[in-house]
N, C-alpha and C positions, 0 to 999 in steps of 0.2 A: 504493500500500500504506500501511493505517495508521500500520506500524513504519517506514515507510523514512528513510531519513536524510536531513536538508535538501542541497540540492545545495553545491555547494562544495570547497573544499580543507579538511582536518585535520590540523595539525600539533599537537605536543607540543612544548611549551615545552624541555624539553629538548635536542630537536631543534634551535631557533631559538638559544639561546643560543650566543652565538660567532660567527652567521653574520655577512659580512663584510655592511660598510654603506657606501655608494660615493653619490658626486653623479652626477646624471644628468650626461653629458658630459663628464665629469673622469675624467683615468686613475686616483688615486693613491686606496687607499680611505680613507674618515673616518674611519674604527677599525672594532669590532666591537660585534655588539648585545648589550648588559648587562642589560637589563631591560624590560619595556612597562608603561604605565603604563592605568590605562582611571578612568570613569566611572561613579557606582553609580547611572544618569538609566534605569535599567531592570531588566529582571530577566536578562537577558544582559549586561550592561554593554559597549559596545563601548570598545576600544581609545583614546587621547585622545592617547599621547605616547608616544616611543620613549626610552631612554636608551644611548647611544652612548658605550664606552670605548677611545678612541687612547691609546699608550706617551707619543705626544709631545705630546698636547694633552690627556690628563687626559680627565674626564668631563663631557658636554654631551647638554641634553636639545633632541627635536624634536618641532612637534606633528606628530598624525598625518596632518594634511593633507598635512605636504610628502612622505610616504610614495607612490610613484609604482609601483613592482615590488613584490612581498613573495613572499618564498618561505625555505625552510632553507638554500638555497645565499648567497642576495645579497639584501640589501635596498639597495633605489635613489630616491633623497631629492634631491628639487630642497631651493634654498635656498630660504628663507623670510624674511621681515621682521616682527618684533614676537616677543615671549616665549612661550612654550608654555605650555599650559594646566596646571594643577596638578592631577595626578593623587588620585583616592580614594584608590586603594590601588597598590601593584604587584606582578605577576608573582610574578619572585623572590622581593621582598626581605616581602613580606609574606602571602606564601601556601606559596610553595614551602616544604617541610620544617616549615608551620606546622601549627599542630591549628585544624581546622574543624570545625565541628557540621554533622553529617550529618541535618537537620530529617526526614528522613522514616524515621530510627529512631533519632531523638532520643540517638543516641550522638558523642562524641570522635573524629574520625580526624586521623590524621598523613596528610599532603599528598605524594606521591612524588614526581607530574607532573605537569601539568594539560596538559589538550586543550583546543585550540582550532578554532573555525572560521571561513576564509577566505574570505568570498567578494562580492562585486561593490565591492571594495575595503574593504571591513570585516571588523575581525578581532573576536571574541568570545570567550569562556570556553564551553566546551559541555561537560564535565567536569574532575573533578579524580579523577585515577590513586590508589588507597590499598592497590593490592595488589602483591605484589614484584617484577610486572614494571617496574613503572614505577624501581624502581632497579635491576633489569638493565638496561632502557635505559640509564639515564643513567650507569650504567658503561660502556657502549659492547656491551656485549655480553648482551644480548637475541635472538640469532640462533642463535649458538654455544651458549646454554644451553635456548632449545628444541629445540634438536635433539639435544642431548645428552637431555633430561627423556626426549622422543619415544624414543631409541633406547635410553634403561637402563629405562625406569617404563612408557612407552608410554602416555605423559602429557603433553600440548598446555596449558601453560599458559596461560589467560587474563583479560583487562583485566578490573581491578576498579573498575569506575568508580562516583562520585557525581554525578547530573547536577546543571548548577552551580544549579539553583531550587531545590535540594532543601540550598545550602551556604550557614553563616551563617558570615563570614570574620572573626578573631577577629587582633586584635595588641595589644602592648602599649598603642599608642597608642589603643585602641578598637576598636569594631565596625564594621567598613569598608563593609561591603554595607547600608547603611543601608534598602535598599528590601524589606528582608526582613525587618526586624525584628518586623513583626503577627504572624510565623510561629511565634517564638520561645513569643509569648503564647497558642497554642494549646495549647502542651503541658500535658499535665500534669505538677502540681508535682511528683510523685517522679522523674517524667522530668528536669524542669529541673535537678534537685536531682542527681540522679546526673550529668548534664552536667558540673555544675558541680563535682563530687569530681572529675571524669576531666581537669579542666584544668589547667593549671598556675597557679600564681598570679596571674601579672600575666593573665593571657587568661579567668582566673576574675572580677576586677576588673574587666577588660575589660565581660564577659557583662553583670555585677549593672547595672553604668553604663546600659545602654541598656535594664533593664527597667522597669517603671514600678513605684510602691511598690509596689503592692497585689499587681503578681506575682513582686515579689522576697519580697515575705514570704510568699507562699505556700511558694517554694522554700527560702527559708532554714529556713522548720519542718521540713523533709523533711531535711536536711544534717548531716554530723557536726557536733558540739559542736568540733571542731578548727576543722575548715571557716569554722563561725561566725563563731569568733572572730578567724579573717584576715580573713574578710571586714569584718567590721565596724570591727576596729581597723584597717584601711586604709581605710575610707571614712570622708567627709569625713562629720564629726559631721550635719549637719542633715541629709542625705540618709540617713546613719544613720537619725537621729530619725524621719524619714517612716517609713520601712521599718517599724521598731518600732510604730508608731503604727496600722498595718495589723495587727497580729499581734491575738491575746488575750491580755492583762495578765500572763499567767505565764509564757508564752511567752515574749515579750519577755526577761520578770525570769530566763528563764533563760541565753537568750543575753548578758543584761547581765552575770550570775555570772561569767561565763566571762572579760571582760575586767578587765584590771587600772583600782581604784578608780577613778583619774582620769579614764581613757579612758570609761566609762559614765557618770563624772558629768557629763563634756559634751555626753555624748549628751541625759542626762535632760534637762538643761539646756533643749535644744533642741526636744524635744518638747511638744506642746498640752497646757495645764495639767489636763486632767481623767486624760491617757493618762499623765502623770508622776505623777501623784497615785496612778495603779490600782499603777502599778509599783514605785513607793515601798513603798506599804504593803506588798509581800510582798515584796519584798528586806528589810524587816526581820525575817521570822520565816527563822529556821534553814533550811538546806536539808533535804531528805526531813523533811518534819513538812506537816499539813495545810495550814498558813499559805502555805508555800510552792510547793503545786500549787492554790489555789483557785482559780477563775475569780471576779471581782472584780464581773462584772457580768450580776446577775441582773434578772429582773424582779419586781419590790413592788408589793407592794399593802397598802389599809390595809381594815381591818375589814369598814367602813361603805360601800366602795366597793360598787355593782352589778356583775353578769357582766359585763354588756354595757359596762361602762365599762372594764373591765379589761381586754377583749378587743379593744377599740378603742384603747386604749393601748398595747399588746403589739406592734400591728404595725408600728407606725414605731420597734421594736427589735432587730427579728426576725435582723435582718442583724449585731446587733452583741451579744449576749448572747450568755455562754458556756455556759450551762445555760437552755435555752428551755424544759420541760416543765415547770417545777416553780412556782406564782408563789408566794414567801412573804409572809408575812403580816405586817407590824410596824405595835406600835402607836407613839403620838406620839415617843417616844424611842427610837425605831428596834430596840427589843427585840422579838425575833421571839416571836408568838406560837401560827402556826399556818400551817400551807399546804395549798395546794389546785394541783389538777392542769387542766392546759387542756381532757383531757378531761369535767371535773366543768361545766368555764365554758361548754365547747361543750354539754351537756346541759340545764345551766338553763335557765330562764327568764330573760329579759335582766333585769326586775327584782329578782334577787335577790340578797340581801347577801351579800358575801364570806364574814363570819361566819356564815352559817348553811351553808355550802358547806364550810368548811376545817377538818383536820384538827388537833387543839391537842397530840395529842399525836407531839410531832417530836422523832425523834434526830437528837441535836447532837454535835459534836465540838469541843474548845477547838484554837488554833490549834497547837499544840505536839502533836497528835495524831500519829504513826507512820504510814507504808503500812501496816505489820502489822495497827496498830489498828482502822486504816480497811478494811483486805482484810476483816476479820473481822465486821466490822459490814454492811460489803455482802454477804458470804455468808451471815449470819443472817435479816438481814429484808430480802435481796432488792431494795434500792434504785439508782435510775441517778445520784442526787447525793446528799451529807449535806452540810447546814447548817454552815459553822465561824461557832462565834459566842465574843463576848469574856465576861470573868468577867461581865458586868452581860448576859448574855444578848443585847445586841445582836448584829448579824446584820455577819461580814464580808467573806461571800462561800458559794461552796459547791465542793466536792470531785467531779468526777465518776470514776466506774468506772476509766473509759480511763485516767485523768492515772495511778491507784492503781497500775493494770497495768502502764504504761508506766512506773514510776519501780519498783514490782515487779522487773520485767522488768530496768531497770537495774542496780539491786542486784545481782543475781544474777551479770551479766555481769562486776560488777569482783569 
């Protein structure tokens, strides 16, 4: 059967905890079992080391070679020569009662139980328990209350399991299940991002650590302004800086607002001298004023230039411009004088001049412009960006719709 279960034995970590742990041939036991430790060399991870706590001898680890019996009753351990191997993560002390990401609904669960499976002498992870039976068990009484459920509701409670390939394991000290982390980069960013609201701090720090920049700044745009700003004021400035350096210039500059002066100025610090430079510029103009939502990085062009040179230009930007439809038009001293649409460039002829193509008459906004001002000016004539340019008409970026709505939208809410 497709569904069927691998053969083997299943226990619950629950279960095993406490069971006694004895030498092969020796009456007296070694203690009891505390914790297992295992390996992240797969996407089951098998078992690597046992952790054994006696009254009279404290706590001692073994690897899982010298492991000879295993069951919830007794586990039976010849001795062994040489040290145990150092476990990824373990059992208890790092899964149990922790919060793991649930990769195939991209949400936070808290860890009840985990199940395991035993068989031709290896032990593995085969789920983690996130529904209430898994703390009836480990209250002892999982019996008594199905039967009670069954005889007052006529109601059979059952296992809420996450199987473990679908579980990214989250501790303070990091991401443990390292062989899963590609899985993480699937998601999408509002996905990531709500992950990342539902964790707790250090296991939210945890997360960011093992993503790579480009998909941590995906998520961090998606994340409270609260959120942000632990995140960031707890990560190490130059990792900061990458992250920032993935975003678009306003972005950034907003999540920079958020931190107190010194902590962003080491970040800026850190960052590649043209992404400090985009960010600079609009942390200096006021908050909600146009200065301060512009996208800093358009595409230019100058008069004289042809289509075809312009559209051959465009595309090694494509990926990094914050307003792509619009190319404006500056002459030698960067004073904007007209723009033209990529549809205009796609219709010419490749020889033809910008200026004969582009529009000279552009509404502009100064950077100390309002959302209001800006709302009203896209409602009238209908535009997806407006130009902010400085009193000498130079050009210092441009405003789109979304940023106006989105900061709109803000206003509102406080």
């Amino acid at each position: 059967m497709a569904n069927a279960r691998p053969a083997g034995t299943y226990y619950y970590l629950s279960e095993l905890l406490g069971a006694q742990v004895r030498v092969e041939g020796e009456g007296a036991p070694l203690g009891r079992l505390r914790d297992i430790g295992f390996q992240t060399t797969a996407p089951y991870p098998p078992a690597t080391c046992i952790e054994v706590r006696s009254r009279s001898r404290g706590t001692s680890t073994l690897p899982w070679s010298a492991v000879k019996e295993f069951s919830a009753r007794a586990v039976v351990v010849q001795r062994v020569e040489g040290p145990p191997p150092v476990p990824d993560f373990w059992a208890r002390r790092d899964v149990l009662d922790d919060q793991v990401v649930d990769l195939s609904g991209a949400r936070v669960r808290r860890v009840n139980d985990v199940q395991f499976l035993y068989t031709e002498g290896r032990l593995v992870p085969a789920h983690v328990e996130i529904g209430f039976l898994g703390i009836l068990r480990r209250l002892g009484v999982v019996r008594p209350a199905r039967a009670f459920l069954h005889w007052l509701f006529d109601y059979t409670p059952k296992e809420t399991f996450v199987t473990w390939r679908h579980v990214q394991v989250l501790s303070p000290g990091g991401v443990r299940v390292a062989a899963r982390l590609k899985r993480l980069t699937d998601l999408h960013p509002a996905e990531l991002a709500d992950i990342l609201e539902d964790l707790g701090a250090k296991e939210r720090q945890a997360l960011l650590a093992t993503l790579d920049p480009e998909t941590a700044a995906d998520a961090l745009e998606e994340v409270d302004p609260d959120v942000q700003r632990t995140l960031m004021s707890q990560e190490e400035p130059g990792k900061a800086a990458d992250i920032l350096e993935e975003m678009p210039a306003q972005e950034a500059a907003d999540v920079l607002r958020e931190l107190a002066d010194p902590e962003a100025q080491r970040i800026i610090n850190r960052m590649e001298t043209e992404a400090a430079d985009d960010v600079r510029e609009i942390l200096a103009h006021e908050e909600e004023t146009a200065g301060s939502m512009m996208a800093t990085s358009c595409i230019e062009a100058r008069p004289e230039h042809t289509a075809a040179a312009v559209l051959e230009a465009t595309r090694p930007q494509a990926e990094d411009v914050g307003v792509f439809n619009i190319i404006y038009v500056l002459d030698e001293t960067r004073r904007l004088v007209g723009v033209v649409s990529l549809r205009e460039l796609f219709a010419a002829a490749p020889d033809t001049r910008v200026d004969e193509l582009m529009t000279t008459h552009v509404i502009t906004v100064p950077a100390d412009a309002s959302p209001q001002d800006l709302a009203r000016l896209f409602g009238k004539y209908g535009l997806r960006a407006i130009p902010v340019v400085d009193e000498r008409g130079e050009l210092l970026g441009a405003v789109r719709l979304k940023d106006v709505l989105n900061e709109l939208a803000h206003l509102m809410r406080e």
